[in-house]
Biopython code that builds the backbone (N, CA, C, O; Angstrom):
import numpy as np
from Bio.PDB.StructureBuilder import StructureBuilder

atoms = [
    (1, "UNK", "N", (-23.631, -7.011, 64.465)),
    (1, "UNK", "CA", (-23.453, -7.399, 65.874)),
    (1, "UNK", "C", (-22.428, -6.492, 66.555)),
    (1, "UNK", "O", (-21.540, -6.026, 65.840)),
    (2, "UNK", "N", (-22.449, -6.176, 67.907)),
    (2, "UNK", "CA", (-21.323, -5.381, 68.363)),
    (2, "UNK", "C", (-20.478, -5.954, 68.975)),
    (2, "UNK", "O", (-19.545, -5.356, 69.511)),
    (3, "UNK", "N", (-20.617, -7.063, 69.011)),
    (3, "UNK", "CA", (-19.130, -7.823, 69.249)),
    (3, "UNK", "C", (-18.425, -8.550, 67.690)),
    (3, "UNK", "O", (-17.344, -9.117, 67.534)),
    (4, "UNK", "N", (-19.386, -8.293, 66.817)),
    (4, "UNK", "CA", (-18.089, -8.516, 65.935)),
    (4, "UNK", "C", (-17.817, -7.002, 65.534)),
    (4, "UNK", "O", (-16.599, -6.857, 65.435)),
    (5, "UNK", "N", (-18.518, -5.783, 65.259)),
    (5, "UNK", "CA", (-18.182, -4.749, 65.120)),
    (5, "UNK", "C", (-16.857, -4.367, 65.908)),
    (5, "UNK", "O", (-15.811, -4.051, 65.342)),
    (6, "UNK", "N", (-17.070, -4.450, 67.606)),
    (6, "UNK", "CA", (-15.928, -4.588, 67.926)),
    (6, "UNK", "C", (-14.787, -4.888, 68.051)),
    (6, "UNK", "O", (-13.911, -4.278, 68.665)),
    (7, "UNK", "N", (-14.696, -6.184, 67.276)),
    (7, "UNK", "CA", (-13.517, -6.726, 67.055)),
    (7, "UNK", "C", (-12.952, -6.544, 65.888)),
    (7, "UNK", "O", (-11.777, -6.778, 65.608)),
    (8, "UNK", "N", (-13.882, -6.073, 65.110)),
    (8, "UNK", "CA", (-12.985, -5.723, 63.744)),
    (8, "UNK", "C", (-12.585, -4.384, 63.587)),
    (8, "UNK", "O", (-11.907, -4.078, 62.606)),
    (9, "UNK", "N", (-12.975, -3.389, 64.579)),
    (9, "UNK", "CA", (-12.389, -1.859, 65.626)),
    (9, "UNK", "C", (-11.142, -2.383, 65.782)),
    (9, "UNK", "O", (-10.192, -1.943, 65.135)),
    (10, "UNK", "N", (-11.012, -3.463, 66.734)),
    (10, "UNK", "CA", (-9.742, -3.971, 67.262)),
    (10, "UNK", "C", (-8.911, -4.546, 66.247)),
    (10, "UNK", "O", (-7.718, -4.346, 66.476)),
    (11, "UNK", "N", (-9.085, -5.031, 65.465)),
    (11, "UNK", "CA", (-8.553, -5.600, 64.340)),
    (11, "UNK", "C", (-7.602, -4.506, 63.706)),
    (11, "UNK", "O", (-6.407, -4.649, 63.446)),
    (12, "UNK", "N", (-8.354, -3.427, 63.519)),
    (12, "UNK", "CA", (-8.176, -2.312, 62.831)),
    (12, "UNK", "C", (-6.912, -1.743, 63.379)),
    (12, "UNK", "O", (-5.895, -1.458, 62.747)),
    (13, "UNK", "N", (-7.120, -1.633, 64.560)),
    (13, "UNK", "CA", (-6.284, -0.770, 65.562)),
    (13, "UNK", "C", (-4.581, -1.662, 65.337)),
    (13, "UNK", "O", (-3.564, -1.073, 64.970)),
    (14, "UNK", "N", (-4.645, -2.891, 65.607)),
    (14, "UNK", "CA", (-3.981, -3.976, 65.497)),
    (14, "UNK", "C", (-2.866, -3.930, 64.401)),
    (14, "UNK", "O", (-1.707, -4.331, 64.497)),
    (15, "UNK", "N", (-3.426, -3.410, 63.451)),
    (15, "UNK", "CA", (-3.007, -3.938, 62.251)),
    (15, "UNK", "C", (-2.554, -2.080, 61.800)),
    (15, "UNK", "O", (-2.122, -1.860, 60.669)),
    (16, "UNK", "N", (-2.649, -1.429, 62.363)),
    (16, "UNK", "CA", (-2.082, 0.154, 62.113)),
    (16, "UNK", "C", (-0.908, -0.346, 62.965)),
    (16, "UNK", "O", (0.147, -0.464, 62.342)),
    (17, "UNK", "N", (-0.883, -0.694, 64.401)),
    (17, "UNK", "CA", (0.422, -1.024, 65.219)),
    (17, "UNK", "C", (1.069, -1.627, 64.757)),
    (17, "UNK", "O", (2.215, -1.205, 64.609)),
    (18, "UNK", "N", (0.661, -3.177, 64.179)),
    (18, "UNK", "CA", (1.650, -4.272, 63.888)),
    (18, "UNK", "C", (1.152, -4.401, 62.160)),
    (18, "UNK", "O", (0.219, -5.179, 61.962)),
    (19, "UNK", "N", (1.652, -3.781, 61.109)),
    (19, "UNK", "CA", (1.381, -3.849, 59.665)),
    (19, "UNK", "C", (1.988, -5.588, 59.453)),
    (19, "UNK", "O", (1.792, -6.196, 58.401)),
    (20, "UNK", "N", (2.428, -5.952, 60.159)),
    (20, "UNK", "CA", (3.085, -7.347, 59.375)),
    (20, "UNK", "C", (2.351, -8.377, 60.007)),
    (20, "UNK", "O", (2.376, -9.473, 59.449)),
    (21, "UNK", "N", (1.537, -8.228, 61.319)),
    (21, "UNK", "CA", (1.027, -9.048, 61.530)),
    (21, "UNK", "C", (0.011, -9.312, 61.148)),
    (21, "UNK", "O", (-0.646, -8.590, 61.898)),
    (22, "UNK", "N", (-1.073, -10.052, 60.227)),
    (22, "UNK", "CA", (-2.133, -9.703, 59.947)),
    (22, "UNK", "C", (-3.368, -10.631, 60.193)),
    (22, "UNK", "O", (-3.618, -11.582, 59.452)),
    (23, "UNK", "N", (-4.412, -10.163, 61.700)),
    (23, "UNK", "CA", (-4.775, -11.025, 62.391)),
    (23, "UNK", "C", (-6.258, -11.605, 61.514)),
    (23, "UNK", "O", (-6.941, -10.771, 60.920)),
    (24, "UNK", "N", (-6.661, -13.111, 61.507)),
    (24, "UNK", "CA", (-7.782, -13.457, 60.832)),
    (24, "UNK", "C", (-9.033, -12.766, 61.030)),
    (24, "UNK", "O", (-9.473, -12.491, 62.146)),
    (25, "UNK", "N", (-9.425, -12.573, 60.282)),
    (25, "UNK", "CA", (-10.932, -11.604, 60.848)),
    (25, "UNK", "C", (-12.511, -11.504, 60.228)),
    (25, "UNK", "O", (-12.958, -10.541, 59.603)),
    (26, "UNK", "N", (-13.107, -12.531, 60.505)),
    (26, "UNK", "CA", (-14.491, -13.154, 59.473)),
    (26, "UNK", "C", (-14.888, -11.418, 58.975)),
    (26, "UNK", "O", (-14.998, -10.387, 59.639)),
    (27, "UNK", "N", (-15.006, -11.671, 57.703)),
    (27, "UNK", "CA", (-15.412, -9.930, 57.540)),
    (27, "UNK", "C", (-16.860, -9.819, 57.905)),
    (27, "UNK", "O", (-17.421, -8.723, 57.883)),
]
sb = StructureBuilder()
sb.init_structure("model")
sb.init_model(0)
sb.init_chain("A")
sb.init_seg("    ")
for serial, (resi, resn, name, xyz) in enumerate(atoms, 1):
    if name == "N":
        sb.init_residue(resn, " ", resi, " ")
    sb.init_atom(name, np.array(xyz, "f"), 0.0, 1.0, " ", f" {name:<3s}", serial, name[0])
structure = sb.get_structure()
């Protein structure tokens, strides 16, 4: 799907910025 594709892009991005935060993300 490309909205979950997308969000796990964003996820990605997320989690290079904030390493400690680590957001839930249905794989």
């Amino acid at each position: 799907e490309k909205g979950r594709s997308r969000l796990v892009r964003w996820a990605a991005r997320f989690d290079e910025k904030f390493p400690d935060l680590k957001p839930c993300v249905p794989a």
